[in-house]
mmCIF file of the C-alpha atoms, coordinates in Angstrom:
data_MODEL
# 
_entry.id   MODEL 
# 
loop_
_atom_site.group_PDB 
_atom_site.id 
_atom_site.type_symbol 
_atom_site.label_atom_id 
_atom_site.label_alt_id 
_atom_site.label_comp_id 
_atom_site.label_asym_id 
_atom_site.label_entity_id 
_atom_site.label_seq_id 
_atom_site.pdbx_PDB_ins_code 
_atom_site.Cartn_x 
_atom_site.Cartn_y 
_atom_site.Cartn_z 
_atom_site.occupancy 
_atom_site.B_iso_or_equiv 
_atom_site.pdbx_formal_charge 
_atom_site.auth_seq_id 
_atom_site.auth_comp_id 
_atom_site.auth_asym_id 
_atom_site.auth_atom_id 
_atom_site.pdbx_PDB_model_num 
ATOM 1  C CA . UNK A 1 1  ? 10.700  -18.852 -4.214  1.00 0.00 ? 1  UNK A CA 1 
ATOM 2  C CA . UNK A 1 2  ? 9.568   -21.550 -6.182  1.00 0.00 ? 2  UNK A CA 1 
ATOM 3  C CA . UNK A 1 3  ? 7.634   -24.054 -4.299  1.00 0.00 ? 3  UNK A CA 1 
ATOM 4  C CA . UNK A 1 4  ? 5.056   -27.204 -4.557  1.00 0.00 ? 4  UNK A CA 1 
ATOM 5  C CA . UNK A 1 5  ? 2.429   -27.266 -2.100  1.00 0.00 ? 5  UNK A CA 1 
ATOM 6  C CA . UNK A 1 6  ? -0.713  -29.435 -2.838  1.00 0.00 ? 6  UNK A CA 1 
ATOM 7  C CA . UNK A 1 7  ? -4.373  -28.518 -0.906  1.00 0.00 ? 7  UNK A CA 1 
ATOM 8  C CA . UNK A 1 8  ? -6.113  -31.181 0.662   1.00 0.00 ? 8  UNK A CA 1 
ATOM 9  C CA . UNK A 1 9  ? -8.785  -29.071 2.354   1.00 0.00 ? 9  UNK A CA 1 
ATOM 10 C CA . UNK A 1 10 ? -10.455 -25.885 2.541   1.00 0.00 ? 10 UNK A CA 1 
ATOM 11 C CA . UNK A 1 11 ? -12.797 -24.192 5.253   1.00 0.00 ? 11 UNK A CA 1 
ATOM 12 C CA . UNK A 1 12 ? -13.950 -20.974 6.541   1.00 0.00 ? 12 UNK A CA 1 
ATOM 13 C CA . UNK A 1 13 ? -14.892 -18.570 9.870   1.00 0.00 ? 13 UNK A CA 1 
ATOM 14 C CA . UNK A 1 14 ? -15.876 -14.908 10.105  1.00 0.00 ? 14 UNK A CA 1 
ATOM 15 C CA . UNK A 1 15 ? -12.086 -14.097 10.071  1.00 0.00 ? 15 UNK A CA 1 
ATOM 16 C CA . UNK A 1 16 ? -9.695  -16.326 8.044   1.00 0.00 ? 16 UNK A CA 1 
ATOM 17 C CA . UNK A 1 17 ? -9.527  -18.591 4.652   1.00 0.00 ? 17 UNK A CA 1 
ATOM 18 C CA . UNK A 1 18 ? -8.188  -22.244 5.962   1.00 0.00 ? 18 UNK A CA 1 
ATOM 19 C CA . UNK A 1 19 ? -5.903  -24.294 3.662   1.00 0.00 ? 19 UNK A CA 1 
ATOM 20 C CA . UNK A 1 20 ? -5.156  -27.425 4.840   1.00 0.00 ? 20 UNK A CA 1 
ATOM 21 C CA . UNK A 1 21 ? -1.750  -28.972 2.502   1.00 0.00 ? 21 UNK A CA 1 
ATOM 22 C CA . UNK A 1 22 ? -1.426  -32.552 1.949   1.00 0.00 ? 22 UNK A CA 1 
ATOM 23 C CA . UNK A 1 23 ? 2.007   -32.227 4.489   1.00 0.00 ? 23 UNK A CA 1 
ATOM 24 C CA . UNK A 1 24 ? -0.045  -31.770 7.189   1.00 0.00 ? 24 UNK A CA 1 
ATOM 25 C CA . UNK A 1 25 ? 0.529   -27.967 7.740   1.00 0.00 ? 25 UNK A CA 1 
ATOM 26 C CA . UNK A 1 26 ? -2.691  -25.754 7.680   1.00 0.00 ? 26 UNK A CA 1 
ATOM 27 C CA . UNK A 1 27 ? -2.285  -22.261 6.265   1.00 0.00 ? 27 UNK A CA 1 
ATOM 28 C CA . UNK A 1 28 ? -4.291  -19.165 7.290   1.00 0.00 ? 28 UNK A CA 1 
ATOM 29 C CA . UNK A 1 29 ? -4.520  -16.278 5.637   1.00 0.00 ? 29 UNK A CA 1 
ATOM 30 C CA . UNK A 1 30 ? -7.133  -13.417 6.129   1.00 0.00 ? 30 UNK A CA 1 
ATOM 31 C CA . UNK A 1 31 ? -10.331 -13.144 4.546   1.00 0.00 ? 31 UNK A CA 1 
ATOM 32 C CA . UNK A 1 32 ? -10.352 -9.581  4.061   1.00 0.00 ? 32 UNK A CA 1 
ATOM 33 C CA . UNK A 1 33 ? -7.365  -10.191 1.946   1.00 0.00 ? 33 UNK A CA 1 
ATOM 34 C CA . UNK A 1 34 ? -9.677  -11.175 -0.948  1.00 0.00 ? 34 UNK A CA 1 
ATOM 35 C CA . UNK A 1 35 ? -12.649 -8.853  -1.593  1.00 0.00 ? 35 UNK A CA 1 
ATOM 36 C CA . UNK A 1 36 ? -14.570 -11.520 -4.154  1.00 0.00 ? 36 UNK A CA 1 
ATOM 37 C CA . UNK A 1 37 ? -14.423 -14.557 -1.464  1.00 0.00 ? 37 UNK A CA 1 
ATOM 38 C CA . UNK A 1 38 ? -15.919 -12.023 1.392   1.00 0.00 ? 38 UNK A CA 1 
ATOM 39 C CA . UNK A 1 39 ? -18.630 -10.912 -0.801  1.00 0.00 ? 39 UNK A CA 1 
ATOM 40 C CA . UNK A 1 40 ? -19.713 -14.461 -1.817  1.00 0.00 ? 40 UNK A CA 1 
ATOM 41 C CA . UNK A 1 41 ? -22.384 -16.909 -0.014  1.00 0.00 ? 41 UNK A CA 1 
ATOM 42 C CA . UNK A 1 42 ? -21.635 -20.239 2.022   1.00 0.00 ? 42 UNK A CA 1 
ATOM 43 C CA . UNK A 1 43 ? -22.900 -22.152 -0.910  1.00 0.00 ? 43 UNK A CA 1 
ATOM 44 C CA . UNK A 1 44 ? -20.608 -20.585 -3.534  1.00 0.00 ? 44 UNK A CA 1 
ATOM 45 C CA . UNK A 1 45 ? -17.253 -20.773 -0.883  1.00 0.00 ? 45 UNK A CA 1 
ATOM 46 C CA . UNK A 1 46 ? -17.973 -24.292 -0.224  1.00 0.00 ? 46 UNK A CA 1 
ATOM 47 C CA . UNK A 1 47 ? -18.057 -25.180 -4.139  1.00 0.00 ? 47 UNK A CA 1 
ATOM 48 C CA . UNK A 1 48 ? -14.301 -24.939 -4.343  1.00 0.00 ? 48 UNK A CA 1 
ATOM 49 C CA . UNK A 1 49 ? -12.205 -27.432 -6.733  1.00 0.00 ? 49 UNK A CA 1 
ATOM 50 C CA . UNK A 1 50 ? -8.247  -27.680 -6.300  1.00 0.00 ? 50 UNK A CA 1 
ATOM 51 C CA . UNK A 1 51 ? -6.490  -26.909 -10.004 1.00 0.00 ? 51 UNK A CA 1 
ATOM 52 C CA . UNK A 1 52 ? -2.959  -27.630 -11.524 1.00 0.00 ? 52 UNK A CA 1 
ATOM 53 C CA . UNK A 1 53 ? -2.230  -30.663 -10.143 1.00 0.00 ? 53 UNK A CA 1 
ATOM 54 C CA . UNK A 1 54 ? -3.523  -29.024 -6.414  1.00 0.00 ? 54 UNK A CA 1 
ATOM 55 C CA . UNK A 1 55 ? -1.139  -26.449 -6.436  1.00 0.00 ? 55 UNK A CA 1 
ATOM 56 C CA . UNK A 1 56 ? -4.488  -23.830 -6.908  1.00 0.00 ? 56 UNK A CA 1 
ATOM 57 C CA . UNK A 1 57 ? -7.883  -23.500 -6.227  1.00 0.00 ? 57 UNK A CA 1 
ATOM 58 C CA . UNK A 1 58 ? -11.326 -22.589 -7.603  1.00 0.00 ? 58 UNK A CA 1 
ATOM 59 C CA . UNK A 1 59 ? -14.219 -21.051 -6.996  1.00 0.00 ? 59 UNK A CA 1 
ATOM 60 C CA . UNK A 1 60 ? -16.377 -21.929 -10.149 1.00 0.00 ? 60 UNK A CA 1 
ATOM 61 C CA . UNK A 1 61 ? -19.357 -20.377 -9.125  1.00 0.00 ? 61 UNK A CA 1 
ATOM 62 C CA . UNK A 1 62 ? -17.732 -16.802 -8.856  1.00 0.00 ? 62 UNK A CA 1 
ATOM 63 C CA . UNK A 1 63 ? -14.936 -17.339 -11.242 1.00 0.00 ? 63 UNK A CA 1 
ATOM 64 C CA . UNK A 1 64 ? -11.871 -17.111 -8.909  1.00 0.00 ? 64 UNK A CA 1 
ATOM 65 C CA . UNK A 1 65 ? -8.388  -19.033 -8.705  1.00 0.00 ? 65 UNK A CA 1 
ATOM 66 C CA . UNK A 1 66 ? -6.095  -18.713 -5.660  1.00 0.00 ? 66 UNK A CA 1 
ATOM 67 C CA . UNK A 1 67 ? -2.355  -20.295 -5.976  1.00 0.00 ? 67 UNK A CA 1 
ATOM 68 C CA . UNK A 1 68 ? -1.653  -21.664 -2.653  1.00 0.00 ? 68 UNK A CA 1 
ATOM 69 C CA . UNK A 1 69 ? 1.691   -20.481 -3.369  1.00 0.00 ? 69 UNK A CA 1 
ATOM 70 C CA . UNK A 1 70 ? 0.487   -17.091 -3.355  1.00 0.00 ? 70 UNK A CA 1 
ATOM 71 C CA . UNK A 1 71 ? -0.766  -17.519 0.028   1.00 0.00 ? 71 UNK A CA 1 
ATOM 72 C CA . UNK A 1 72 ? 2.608   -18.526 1.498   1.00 0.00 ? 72 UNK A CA 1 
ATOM 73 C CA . UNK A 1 73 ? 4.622   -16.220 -0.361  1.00 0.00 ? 73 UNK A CA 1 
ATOM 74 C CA . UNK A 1 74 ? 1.822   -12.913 1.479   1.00 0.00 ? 74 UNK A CA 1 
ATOM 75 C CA . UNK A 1 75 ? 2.637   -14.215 4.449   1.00 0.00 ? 75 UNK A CA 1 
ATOM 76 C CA . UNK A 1 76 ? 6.162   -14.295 3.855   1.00 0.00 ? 76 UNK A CA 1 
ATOM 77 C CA . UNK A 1 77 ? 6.290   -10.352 3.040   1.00 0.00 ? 77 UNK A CA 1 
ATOM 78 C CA . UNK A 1 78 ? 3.885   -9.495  6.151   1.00 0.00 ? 78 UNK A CA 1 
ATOM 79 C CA . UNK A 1 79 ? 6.214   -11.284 8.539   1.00 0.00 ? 79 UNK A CA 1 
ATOM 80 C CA . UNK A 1 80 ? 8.961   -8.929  6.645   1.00 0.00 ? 80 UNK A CA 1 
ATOM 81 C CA . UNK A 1 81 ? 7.113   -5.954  6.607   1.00 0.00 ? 81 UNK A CA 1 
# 
């Protein structure tokens, strides 16, 4: 699968990372899918910075990158699992 998607947006609640793309569509994936994200403060989840032309994203303050792509391409195998 070999896909573009660009972030416009990112936000948070007690259950799920929120990814809104620049198409509109908002992608959610679960937060205890990523151990260093759960384990960090407000402060260091809301210093996020997208990367590669939007396609990824950073967390500079904990040193962690997330391809959005990634986060379609989990929820494509959970659907299939």
């Amino acid at each position: 699968m070999n896909i573009s998607v660009k972030g416009k947006s990112v936000h948070f609640d007690d259950r799920y990372l929120h990814v809104e793309l620049e198409d509109g569509r908002i992608i959610l994936t679960p937060m205890s899918w990523y151990k260093e994200l759960q384990e960090s403060t407000l402060k260091q989840l809301s210093n996020y910075r997208f990367i590669c032309h939007g396609t990824g994203i950073e967390w500079t303050d904990i040193d962690y990158h997330l391809s959005i792509e990634s986060m379609l391409l989990s929820q494509v195998k959970q659907k299939a699992a």
